[in-house]
TIDOGU-690832 format. One line per 8 residues: their letters; for each residue x, y, z of C-alpha. Coordinates in steps of 0.5 Angstrom, whole numbers. Layout:
REM TIDOGU-690832
a	X Y Z; ...
This chain:
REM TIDOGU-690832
xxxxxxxx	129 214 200; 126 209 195; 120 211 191; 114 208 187; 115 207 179; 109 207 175; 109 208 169; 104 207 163
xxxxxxxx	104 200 162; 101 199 170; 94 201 169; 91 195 169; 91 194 177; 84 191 179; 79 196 182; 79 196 190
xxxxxxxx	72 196 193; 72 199 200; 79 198 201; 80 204 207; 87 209 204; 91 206 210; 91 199 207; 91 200 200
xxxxxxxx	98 205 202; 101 200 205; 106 198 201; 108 205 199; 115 208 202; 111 212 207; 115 219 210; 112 224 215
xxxxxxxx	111 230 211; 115 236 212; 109 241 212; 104 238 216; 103 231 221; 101 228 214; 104 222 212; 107 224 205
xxxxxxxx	109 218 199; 114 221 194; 112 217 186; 116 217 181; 112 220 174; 114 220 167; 117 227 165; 113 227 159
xxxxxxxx	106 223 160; 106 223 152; 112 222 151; 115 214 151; 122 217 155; 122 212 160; 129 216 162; 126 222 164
xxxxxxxx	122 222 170; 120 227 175; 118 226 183; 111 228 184; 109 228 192; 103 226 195; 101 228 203; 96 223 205
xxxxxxxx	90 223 211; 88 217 213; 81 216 217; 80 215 224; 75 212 224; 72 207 219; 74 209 212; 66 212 208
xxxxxxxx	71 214 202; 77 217 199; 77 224 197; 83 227 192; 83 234 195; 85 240 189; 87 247 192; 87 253 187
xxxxxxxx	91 258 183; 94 255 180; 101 255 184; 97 253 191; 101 247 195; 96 242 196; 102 240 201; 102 246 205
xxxxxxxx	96 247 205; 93 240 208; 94 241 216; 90 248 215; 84 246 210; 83 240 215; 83 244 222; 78 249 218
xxxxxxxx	74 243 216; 68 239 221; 72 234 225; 68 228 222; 72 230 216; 77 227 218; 75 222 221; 70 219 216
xxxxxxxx	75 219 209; 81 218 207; 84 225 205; 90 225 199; 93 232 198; 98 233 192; 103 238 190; 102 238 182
xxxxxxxx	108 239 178; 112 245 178; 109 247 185; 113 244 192; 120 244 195; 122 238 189; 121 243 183; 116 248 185
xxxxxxxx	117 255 180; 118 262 183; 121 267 181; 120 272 186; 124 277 185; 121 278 178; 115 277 180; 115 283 185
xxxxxxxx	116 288 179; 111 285 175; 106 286 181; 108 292 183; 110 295 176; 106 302 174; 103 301 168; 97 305 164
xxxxxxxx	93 303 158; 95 311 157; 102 307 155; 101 301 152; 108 300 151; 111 301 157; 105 296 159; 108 291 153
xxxxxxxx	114 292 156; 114 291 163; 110 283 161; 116 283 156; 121 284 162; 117 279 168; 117 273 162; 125 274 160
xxxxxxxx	126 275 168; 123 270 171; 125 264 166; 131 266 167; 131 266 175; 127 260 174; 132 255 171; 128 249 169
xxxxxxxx	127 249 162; 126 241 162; 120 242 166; 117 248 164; 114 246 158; 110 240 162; 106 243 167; 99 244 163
xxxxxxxx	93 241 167; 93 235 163; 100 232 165; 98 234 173; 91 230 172; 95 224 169; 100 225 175; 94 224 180
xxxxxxxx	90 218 176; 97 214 176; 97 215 183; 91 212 184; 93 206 180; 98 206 185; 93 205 191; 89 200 187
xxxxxxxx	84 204 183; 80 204 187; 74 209 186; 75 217 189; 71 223 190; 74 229 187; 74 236 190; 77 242 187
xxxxxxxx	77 249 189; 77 255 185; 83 252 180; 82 246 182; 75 245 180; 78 246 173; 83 240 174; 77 235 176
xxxxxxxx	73 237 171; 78 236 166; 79 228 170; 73 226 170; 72 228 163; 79 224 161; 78 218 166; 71 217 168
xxxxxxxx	72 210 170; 76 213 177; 70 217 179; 65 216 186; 63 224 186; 65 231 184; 65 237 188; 67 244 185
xxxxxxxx	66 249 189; 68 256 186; 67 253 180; 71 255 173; 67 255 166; 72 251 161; 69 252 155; 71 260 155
xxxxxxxx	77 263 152; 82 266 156; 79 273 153; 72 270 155; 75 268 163; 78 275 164; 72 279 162; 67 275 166
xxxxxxxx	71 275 173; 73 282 171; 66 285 171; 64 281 176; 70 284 181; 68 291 178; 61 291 180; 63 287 187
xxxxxxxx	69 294 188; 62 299 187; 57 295 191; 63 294 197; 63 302 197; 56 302 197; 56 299 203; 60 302 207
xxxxxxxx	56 309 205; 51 305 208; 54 303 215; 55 309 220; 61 306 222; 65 306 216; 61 312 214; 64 316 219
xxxxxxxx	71 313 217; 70 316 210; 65 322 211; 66 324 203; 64 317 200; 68 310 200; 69 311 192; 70 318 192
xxxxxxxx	76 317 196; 79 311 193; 78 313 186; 82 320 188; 87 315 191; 88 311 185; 88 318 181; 94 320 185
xxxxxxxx	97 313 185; 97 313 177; 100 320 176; 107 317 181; 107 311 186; 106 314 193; 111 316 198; 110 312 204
xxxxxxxx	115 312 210; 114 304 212; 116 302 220; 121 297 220; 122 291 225; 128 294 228; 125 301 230; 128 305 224
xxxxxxxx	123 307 218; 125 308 211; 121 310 204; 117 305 201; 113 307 195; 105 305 193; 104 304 187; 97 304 182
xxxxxxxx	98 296 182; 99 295 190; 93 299 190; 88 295 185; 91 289 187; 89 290 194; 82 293 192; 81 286 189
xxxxxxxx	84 281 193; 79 284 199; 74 282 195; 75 274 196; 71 275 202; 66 279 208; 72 280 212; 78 282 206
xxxxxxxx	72 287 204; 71 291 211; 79 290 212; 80 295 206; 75 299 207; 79 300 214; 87 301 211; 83 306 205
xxxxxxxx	80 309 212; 86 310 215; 90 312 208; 84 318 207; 87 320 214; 95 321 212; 97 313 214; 98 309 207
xxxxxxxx	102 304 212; 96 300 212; 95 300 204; 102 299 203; 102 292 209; 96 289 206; 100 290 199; 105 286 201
xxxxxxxx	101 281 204; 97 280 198; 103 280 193; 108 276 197; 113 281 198; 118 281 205; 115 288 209; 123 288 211
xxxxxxxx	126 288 204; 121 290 200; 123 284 195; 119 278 193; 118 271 199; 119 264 196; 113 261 200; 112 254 201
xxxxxxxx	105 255 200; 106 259 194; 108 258 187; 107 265 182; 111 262 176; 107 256 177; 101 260 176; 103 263 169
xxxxxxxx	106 256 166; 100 253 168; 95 257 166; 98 259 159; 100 252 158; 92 251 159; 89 257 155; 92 260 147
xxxxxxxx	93 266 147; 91 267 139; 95 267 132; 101 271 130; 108 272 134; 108 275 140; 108 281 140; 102 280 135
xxxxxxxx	99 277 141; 100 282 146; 99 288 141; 92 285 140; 90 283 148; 92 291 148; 88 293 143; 82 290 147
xxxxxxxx	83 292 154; 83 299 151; 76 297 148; 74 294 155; 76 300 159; 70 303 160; 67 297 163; 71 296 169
xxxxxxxx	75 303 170; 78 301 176; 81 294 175; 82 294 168; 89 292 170; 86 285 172; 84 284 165; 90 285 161
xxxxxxxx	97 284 165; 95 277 166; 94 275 159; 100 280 157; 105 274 159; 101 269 157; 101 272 150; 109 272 151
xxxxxxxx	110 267 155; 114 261 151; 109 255 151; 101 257 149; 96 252 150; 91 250 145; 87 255 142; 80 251 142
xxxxxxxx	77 250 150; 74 244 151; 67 241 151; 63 243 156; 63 239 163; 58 233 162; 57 230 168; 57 222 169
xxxxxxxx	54 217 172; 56 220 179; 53 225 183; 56 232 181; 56 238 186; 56 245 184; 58 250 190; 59 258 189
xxxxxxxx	58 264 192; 54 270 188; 59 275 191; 66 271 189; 70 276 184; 74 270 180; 70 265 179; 63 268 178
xxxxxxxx	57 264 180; 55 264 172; 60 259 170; 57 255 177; 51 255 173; 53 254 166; 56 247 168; 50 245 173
xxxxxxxx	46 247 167; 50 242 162; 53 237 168; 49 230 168; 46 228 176; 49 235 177; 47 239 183; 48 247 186
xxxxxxxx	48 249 193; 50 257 192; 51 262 197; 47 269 197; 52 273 200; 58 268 199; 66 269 198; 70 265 194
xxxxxxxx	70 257 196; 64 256 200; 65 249 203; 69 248 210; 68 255 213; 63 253 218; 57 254 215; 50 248 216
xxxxxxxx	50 250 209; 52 248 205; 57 244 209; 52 239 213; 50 237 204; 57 236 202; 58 232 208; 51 227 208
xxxxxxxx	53 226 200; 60 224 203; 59 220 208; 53 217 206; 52 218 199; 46 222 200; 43 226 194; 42 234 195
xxxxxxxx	34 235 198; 33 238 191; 37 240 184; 39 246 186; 39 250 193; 40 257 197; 44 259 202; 46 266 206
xxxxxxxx	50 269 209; 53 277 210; 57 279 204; 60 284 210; 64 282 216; 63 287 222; 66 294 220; 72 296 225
xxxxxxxx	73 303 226; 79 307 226; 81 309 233; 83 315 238; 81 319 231; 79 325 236; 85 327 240; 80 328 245
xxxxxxxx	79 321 247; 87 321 248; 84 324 255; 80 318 256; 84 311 259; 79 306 258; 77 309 250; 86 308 250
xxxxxxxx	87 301 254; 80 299 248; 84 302 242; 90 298 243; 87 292 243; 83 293 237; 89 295 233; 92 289 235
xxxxxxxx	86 285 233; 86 289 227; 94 289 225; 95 287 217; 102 283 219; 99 280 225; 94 277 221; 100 274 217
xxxxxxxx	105 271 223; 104 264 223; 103 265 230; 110 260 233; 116 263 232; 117 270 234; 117 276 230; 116 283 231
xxxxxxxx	114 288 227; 114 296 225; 108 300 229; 105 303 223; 108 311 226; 114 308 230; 116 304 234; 115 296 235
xxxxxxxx	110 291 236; 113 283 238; 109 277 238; 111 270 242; 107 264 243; 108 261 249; 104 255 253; 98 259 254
xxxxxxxx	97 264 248; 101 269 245; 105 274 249; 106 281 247; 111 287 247; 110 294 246; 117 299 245; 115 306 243
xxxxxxxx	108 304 239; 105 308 235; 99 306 232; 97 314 232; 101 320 231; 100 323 238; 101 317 242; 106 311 244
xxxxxxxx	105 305 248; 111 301 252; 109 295 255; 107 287 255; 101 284 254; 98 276 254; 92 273 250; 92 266 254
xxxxxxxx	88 261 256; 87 262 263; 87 255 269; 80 256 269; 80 255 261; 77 262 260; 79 267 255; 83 273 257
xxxxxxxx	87 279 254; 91 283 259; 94 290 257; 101 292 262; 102 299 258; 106 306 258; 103 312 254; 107 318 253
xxxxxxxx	105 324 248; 98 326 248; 96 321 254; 101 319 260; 101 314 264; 101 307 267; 94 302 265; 92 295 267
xxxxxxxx	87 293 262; 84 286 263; 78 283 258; 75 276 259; 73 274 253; 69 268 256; 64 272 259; 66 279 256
xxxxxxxx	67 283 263; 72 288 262; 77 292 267; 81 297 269; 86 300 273; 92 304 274; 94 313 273; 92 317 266
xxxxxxxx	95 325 267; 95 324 274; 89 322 275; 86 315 278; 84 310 271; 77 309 272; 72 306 268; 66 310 265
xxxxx	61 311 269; 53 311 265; 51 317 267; 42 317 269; 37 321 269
């Protein structure tokens, strides 16, 4: 395959103006991307953008989206981590957005160096023991040596020492800047996400003269330390894990589920999982079980994922339910789903979507973490989470482990942050959710408070990431800025939303309801939709997965929908279901889901369960315990 060269010599190619992505990617060598319907274009990189080594080059790939209509622009589009695959990423990101996206601009997503199939770095298995390891401030040198262990594991599963010092932001911004050379130099819109906003502001900064418009939406604050940056996060996750609890005090379904109190029952949990990682008998795909173990880190890693968004908060809410109850399966899949770890083997997934080392070689190429040797280093990052405890008692974890390998990490980024982001003669627009636990809506206001022609949108209630997830605002303004150019009504605004999805209860938690087919035929269509796994098949290739007490549970695509099969399922440990379902479009374009199923233990019998979800209309027929399945009659007065 031929590959465009660009080296630095080349970057004086005169501006395009309103030259639409297609035209102006013409001469490139255009592939379909392997990942997506995209057009992808591979361009050939300096190794090394400071160095004058023309012979070492590397091959950067680029997935492009050309407009279907009259193109308004061009938007580089920088997804997080750092390790996310712009590539992998592309198709998903464009089906979530408003269709007119698509339509209006011309959309380049990139995988930066060290992230893709090309030079992508992983080291999954090292990785996972990092992940899961049961360290405690109580033995700081065991917690040393684990990230001492990860940094020398994963440098060697990695085998790409070439590469490996030359990953930093600055070398991947040069990457995409020589890329528009490429294309013209036309004038680009630059959107980042969570990372990627601390990319575009460190491009706009370096290369001004590119810009037609930022967009930071999570936004990291560059001028703090690394100490700084995870302090702040850190303390913001805490007080969101407290206020989740809270929450769930509040709603009487979740309540229920935890009569004695969310955080009491976590934090007796946590207790537990820090004297030794918990035994937990896992289901496995083939209808065996085999002992699995959840550790400290797997829970205080699901404990603050869940807090990215309204629906992973009420998710682990329902998983710490069902542990309270006896049943970690659920803990333990949303641990692996979080951690990228394969339920089946227990090991680490090298995921196209995904690189975890990556992620450490960016970051401590980015951040110093201080003077001295290594161990000096993480001696003193010790040090300072004993100090930090207190503050966070239940994910102090997320304030030293990270910075631990960083600190024995080979490269180390510079000691001095950058000056704050200052804006341009562009429009910047700042947007931020005041419930994000990783980039906390202070650092959106830091920069909107320094950033020339900057405005905010902030979502009271909001996630991480607040563009693109169906919402007037702040989507309606992202997209009149875009299209048209038009400013925010005013400097700064004010969206909301819920800061909590719908609580989903556990169900059949009376045996008593094991009597009842409807309360049956309803409880299983509720853990298919609550399922953790899932929730993560890709939904094209079939797969089947261990019911969390036994037996399996098969997902197929097919024309219509999804096709399901039950072999001796066990979401409860007083009853197992056999049989099929479909969750299909029916000829008349209505929703439904229909349930053919065999109960066995604490119920028997045979159900046909059918629920449109077009006009909400549920029926049902069949025998349970020798007696006609009928549905509930209101009972009047």
């Amino acid at each position: 395959m031929r590959h465009a060269v660009l080296l630095l010599g080349l970057l004086a190619s005169p501006a395009l103006s309103g030259t639409s992505l297609r035209d102006a990617a013409s001469g490139l060598d255009l592939f379909p991307c392997a990942l997506s319907t995209l057009s992808c274009t591979t361009l050939t990189v300096p190794l090394d953008h400071r160095a004058n080594d023309p012979g070492k080059t590397l091959e950067i790939t680029f997935a492009l989206s050309f407009a279907t209509e009259e193109s308004r622009g061009i938007l580089f589009y920088f997804v997080g981590g750092p390790g996310g695959s712009g590539l992998a990423s592309a198709e998903s990101y464009l089906a979530a957005f408003d269709p007119s996206l698509a339509e209006t601009m011309d959309i380049v997503f990139v995988d930066q160096r060290g992230i893709g199939p090309r030079h992508g770095l992983a080291c999954p298995v090292a990785q996972t023991g990092f992940d899961t390891a049961p360290v405690s401030l109580e033995d700081p040198e065991a917690a040393l040596a684990t990230a001492r262990r990860f940094v020398a594991d994963c440098i060697a599963e990695l085998d790409a020492d070439a590469l490996l010092p030359l990953v930093s932001t600055d070398q991947a911004i040069r990457d995409s800047e020589l890329f528009r050379q490429m294309i013209g130099a036309p004038k680009v819109w630059l959107y980042g996400e969570s990372y990627g906003t601390q990319l575009v502001q460190a491009y706009a900064t370096q290369f001004p003269e590119a810009v037609k418009g930022v967009i930071l939406d999570g936004v990291v604050d560059l001028t703090l330390s690394a100490e700084a940056f995870y302090r702040r996060y850190t303390l913001a996750a805490e007080a969101l894990l407290a206020e989740t609890f809270a929450f769930c005090d509040r709603l009487p379904a979740c309540a229920a589920d935890l009569p004695e109190g969310a955080a009491p029952a976590y934090d007796d949990l946590a207790r537990r999982a820090a004297l030794a990682p918990l035994p937990v008998a896992y289901p496995l795909a083939d209808g065996s079980v085999t002992e699995r173990l959840l550790t400290a880190g797997l829970l205080e890693a699901n404990a603050f994922y869940a807090l990215y968004s309204p629906e992973g908060r009420t998710e682990f809410l329902r998983a710490l339910a069902a542990a309270r109850r006896g049943n970690l399966v659920p803990l333990l899949q949303l641990g692996y789903q979080n951690m990228y770890i394969d339920p089946e083997t227990g090991q680490g997934i090298e995921d196209s979507g995904w690189f975890g080392a990556a992620y450490f070689a960016i970051t401590c190429s980015d951040y110093g973490s201080g003077a001295g040797s290594p161990d000096d280093r993480a001696r003193r990052i010790l040090d300072e989470a004993r100090a930090f405890a207190p503050e966070a008692p239940r994910l102090a974890r997320s304030y030293y482990m990270e910075r631990l390998a960083c600190a024995l990490w080979p490269y180390q980024g510079p000691e001095a942050r950058p000056a704050p982001y200052a804006g341009g003669d562009w429009p910047t627009l700042v947007l931020n959710g005041d419930r994000d636990p990783i980039t906390p809506i202070s650092m959106a206001w830091s920069v909107l408070d320094t950033a020339r022609n900057a405005y905010g949108v902030f979502m009271r209630g909001g996630p991480h990431v607040i563009w693109g997830r169906g919402l007037a605002c702040p989507d309606a303004i992202v997209q009149a800025l875009l299209y048209d150019g038009t400013l925010p009504a005013a400097r700064e605004q004010v969206c909301e939303q819920a800061p909590m999805a719908d609580y989903t209860p556990l169900t059949l938690t009376d045996p008593a309801q094991l009597a009842d087919p409807f309360a049956v035929a309803r409880a299983v269509e509720t853990e298919l939709a609550a399922y953790v796994p899932l929730a993560g098949w890709d939904g094209s290739h079939p797969e089947t997965f261990g019911c969390p007490m036994g037996g399996t549970l098969s997902a197929e695509a097919t024309d219509t929908g999804t096709l399901y099969r039950f072999a001796a399922c066990r979401f409860w440990p007083d009853l197992a279901v056999a049989g099929s379902g479909t969750d299909a479009t029916s000829e008349d374009g209505g929703e439904v889901l229909t349930l053919d199923l065999t109960g066995s233990g604490g119920g028997t019998g045979r159900l046909r369960y059918r629920h449109s979800r077009t006009d909400e209309a549920r029926s049902l027929a069949g025998i349970w315990n020798g007696q006609p399945a009928l549905l509930p009659r209101i009972a009047r007065p």
